[in-house]
C-alpha positions in Angstrom: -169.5 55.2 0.3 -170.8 51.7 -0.3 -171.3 51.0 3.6 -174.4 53.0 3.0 -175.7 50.5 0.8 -176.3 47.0 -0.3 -174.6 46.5 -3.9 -176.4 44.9 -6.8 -175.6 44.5 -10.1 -176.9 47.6 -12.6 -177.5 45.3 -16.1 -176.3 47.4 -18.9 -179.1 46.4 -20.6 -179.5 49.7 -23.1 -176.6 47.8 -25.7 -179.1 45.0 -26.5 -182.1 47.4 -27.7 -179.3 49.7 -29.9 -177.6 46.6 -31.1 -180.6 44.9 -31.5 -182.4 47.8 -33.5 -179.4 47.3 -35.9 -180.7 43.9 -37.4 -183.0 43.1 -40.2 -186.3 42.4 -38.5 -187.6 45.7 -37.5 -188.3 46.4 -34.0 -191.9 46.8 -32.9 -191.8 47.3 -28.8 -189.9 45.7 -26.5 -190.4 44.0 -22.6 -191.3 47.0 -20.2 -191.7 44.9 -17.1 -191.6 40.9 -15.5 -193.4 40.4 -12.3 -191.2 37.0 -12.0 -188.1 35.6 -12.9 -187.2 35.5 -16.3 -186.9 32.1 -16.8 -190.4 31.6 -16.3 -191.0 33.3 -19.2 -190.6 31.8 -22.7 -190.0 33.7 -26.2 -190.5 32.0 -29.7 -188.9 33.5 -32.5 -188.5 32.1 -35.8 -188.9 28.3 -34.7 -186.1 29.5 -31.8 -186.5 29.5 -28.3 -185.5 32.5 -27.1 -184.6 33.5 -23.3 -186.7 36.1 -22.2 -185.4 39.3 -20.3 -186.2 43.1 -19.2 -185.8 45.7 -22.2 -185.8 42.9 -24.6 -187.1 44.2 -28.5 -190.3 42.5 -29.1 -190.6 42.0 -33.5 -193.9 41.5 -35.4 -195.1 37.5 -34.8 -192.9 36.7 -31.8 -194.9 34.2 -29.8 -194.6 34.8 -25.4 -195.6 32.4 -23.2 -196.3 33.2 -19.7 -196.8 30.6 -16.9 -199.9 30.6 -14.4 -200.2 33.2 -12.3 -197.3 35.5 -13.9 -197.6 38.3 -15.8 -195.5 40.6 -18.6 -195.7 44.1 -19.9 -195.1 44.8 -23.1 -194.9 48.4 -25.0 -196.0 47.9 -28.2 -196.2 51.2 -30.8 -195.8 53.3 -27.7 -198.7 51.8 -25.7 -198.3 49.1 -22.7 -199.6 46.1 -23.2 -200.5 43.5 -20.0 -200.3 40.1 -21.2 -201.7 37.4 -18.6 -202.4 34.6 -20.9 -200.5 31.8 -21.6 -199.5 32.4 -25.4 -199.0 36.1 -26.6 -198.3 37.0 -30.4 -196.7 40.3 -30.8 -199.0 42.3 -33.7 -198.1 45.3 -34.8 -198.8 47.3 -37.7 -196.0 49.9 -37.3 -192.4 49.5 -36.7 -190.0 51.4 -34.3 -187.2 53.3 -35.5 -183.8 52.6 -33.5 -183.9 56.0 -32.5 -187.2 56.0 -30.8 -186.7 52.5 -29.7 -183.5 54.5 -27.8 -185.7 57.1 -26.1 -187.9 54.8 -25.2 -185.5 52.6 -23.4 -183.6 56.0 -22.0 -187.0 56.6 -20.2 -187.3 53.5 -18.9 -184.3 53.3 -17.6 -184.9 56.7 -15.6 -187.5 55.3 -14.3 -186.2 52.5 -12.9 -183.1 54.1 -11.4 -183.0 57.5 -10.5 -185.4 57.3 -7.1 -182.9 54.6 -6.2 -180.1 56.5 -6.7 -180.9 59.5 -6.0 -181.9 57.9 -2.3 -178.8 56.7 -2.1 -176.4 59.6 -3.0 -179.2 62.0 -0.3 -178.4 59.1 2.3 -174.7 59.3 1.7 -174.7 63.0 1.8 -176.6 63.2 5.0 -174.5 60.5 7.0 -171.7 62.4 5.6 -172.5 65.5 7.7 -172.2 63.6 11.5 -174.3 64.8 14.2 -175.0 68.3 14.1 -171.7 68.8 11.9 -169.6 68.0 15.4 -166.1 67.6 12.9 -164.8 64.5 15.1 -168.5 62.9 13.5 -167.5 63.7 10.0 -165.6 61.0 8.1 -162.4 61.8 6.1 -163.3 62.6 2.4 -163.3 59.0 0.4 -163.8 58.1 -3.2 -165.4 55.0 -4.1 -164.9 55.3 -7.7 -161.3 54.8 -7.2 -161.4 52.1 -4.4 -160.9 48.2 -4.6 -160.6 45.4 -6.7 -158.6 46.0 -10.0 -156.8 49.2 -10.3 -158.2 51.9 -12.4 -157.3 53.2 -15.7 -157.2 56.7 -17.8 -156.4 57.3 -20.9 -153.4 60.1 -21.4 -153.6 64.0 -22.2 -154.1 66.8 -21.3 -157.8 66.7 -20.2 -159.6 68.0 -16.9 -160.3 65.7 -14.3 -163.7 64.6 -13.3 -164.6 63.6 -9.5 -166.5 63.1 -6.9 -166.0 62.2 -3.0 -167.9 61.6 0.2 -167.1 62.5 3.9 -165.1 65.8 4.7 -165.6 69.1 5.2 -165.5 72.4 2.9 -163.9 73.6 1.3 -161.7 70.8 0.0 -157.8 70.4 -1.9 -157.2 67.8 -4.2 -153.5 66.7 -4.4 -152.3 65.1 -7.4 -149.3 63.7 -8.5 -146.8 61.2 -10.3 -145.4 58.2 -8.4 -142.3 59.0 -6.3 -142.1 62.7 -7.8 -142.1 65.0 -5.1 -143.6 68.3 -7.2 -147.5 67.3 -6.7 -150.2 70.0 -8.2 -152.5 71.0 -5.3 -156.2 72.4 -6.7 -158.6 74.1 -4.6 -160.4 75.0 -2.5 -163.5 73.4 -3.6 -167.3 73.6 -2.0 -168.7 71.2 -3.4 -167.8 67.0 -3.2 -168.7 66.7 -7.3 -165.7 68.7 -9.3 -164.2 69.6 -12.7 -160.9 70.1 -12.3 -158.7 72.7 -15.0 -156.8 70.5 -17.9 -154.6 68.3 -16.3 -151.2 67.2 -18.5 -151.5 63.3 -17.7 -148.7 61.2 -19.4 -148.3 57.6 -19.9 -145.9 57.2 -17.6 -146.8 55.1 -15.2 -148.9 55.4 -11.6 -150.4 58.7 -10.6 -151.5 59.3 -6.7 -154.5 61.1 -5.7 -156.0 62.5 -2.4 -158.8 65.0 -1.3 -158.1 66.8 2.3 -160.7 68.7 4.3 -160.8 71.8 6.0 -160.3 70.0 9.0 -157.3 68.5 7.4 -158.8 65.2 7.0 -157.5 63.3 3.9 -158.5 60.5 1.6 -155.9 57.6 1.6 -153.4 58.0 -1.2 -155.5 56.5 -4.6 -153.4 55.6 -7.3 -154.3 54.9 -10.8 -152.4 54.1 -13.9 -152.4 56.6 -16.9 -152.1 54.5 -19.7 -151.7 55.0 -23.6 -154.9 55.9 -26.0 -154.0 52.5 -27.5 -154.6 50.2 -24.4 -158.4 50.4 -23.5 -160.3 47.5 -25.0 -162.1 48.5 -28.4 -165.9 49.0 -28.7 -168.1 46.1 -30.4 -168.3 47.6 -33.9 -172.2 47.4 -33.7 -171.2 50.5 -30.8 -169.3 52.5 -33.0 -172.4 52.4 -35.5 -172.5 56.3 -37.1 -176.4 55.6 -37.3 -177.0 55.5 -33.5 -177.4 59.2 -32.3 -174.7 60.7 -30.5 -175.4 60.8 -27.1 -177.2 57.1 -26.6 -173.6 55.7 -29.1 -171.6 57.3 -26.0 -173.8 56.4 -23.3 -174.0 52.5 -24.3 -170.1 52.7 -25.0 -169.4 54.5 -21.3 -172.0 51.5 -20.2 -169.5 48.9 -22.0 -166.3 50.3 -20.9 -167.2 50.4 -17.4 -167.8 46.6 -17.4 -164.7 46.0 -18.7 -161.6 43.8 -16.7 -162.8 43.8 -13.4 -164.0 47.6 -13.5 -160.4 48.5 -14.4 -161.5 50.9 -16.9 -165.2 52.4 -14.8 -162.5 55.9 -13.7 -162.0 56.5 -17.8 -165.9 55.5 -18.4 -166.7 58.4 -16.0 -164.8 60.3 -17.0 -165.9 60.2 -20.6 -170.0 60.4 -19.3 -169.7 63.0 -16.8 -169.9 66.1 -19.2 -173.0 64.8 -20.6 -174.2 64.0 -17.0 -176.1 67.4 -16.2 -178.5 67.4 -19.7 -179.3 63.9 -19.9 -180.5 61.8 -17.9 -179.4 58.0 -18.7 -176.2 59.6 -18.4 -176.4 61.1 -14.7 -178.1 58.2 -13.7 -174.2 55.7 -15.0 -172.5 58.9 -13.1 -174.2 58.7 -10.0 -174.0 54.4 -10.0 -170.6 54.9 -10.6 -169.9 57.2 -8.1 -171.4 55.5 -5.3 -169.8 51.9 -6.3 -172.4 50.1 -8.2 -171.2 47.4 -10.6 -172.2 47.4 -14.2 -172.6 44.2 -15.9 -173.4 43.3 -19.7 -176.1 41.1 -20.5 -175.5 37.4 -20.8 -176.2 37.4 -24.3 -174.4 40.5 -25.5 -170.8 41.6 -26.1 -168.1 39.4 -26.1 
């Protein structure tokens, strides 16, 4: 899929507002926009001089300063703020709970991505279909997801299989199977290029191959991927596995954080584990659909380690 687009580098920037809502100093707002690099952009904090950057959480008497000619939004007690000057102090007379800070953030981050995304996946799907559907036009079915760099990771058991492919033609087969065993499962046939698949019994016992083949029996190369035990994925930060933080933004930051993780080894397990939540919320169809379409996620500088 990615020769339909140029690649850049989707900052998981939602774990530095949750984390960061988890500290003393109560949150008041946070950075909703730079119209310049962020270096140029200065944050005082405490006597510290802080490095200024997109989604940061803004707290009562934090001092910006903005260099000629640049400007900064800030979104302070829900309302955004356009600071031109050269020396801003954050005033607030209310605080932000985590929680709100979180669908604030999940909001902006909608914003920002989902018309670029959503481009992106309607260009795929169109270039997808050839010229007038002639079949020879029509590439064979490929996942990006699963292409690459460092070989990808899932977790074992018995758990149903989330996917999604470009090129082909419906209705599609997906063949799965263990390394060098010659009993694969075949599932189909499937319309649509986006699929759950039934529960799946995958054992930690090595490499599994995958492929997806067309009606016009077109296939996928032969993906393979390791299914590893529930003990080998790196753990979560403990500030991520913080009861406190609602459900759905804990799972999406963690999905976020996994998908970062050694190279990308782990981004097949982070989608699978955001997929289910991708149809009802949106920060989470908006990971899925980066995913899918090869986009690499990387943590803040000043974040996890």
């Amino acid at each position: 899929m990615t020769h339909y687009f140029k690649p850049f580098i989707f900052s998981m920037l939602v774990s530095t507002i949750l984390v960061s809502n988890l500290q003393a100093a109560p949150v008041v707002g946070f950075v909703s926009g730079l119209n310049d690099k962020p270096d140029v952009y200065t944050l005082i904090r405490n006597g510290q001089n802080l490095p200024m950057y997109l989604l940061m959480p803004l707290q009562q008497g934090d001092q910006i300063t903005v260099v000629e000619k640049s400007t900064i939004l800030l979104k302070i007690e829900g309302k955004e703020i356009e600071v031109k000057q050269e020396i801003y102090t954050v005033k607030s007379t209310a605080t932000i709970s985590w929680f709100k800070s979180a669908e604030n953030i999940g909001r902006t981050i909608t914003k920002w991505f989902k018309d670029s995304i959503s481009k992106t996946v309607i260009k795929i799907r169109t270039g997808d279909r050839g010229n007038n559907d002639t079949p020879s036009d029509i590439p064979a079915p490929y996942i990006t997801l699963l292409e690459w760099g460092e070989r990808r990771a899932l977790v074992a058991g018995k758990r149903p299989l989330y996917l999604a492919w470009g090129g082909g033609k419906a209705p599609f087969y997906l063949t799965i199977q263990q390394a060098g065993n010659n009993s694969p499962v075949i599932l189909g046939p499937f319309k649509e290029q986006r699929i759950k698949t039934p529960d799946l019994d995958l054992t930690a016992v090595g490499d599994y191959d995958l492929k997806v083949c067309d009606a016009q029996e077109k296939c996928s190369e032969n993906y393979t991927f390791a299914v590893v035990d529930k003990s080998e994925p790196p753990k979560y930060p403990h500030e991520l596995t913080d009861s406190r933080i609602p459900e759905m933004p804990r799972f999406l930051v963690q999905a976020f954080w996994l998908a970062a993780q050694e190279r990308r080894k782990w981004a097949f397990e982070a989608y699978q584990q955001i997929a289910p939540l991708a149809e009802s919320e949106q920060p989470a169809r908006i990971l899925r659909d980066a995913l899918e379409i090869g986009k690499p996620i990387q943590l803040p500088k000043k974040s996890f380690n």
